[in-house]
Phi, psi and omega in degrees: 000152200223117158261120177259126175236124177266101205261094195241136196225124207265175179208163204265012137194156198302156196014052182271354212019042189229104162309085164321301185220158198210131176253143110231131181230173192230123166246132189250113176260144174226144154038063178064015174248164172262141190255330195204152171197112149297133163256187212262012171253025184046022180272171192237114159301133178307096171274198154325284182304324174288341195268306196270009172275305221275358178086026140284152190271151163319160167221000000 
């Protein structure tokens, strides 16, 4: 299993350092797939796999 952790952090002007806003989402890969994705409201994202266990078709 492969943990991706993504940070993206916007700033209230350039090399002002003063961070406005943070983004983080987290992906979890197995065998070459997504396995899993927090988004950055901590909700769990629909992957592939969560799509065909429920009998959805891919998109």
């Amino acid at each position: 299993m492969i943990f991706a952790f993504r940070k993206e952090s916007r700033y209230h002007q350039p090399l002002s350092g003063k961070v406005i806003n943070t983004k983080e989402n987290r992906f979890y890969f197995s065998n070459d797939k997504l396995i899993k994705w927090i988004r950055e409201s901590g909700t769990h994202a629909a992957t592939d796999s969560t799509r065909s266990r429920k009998g959805r078709a891919n998109t």
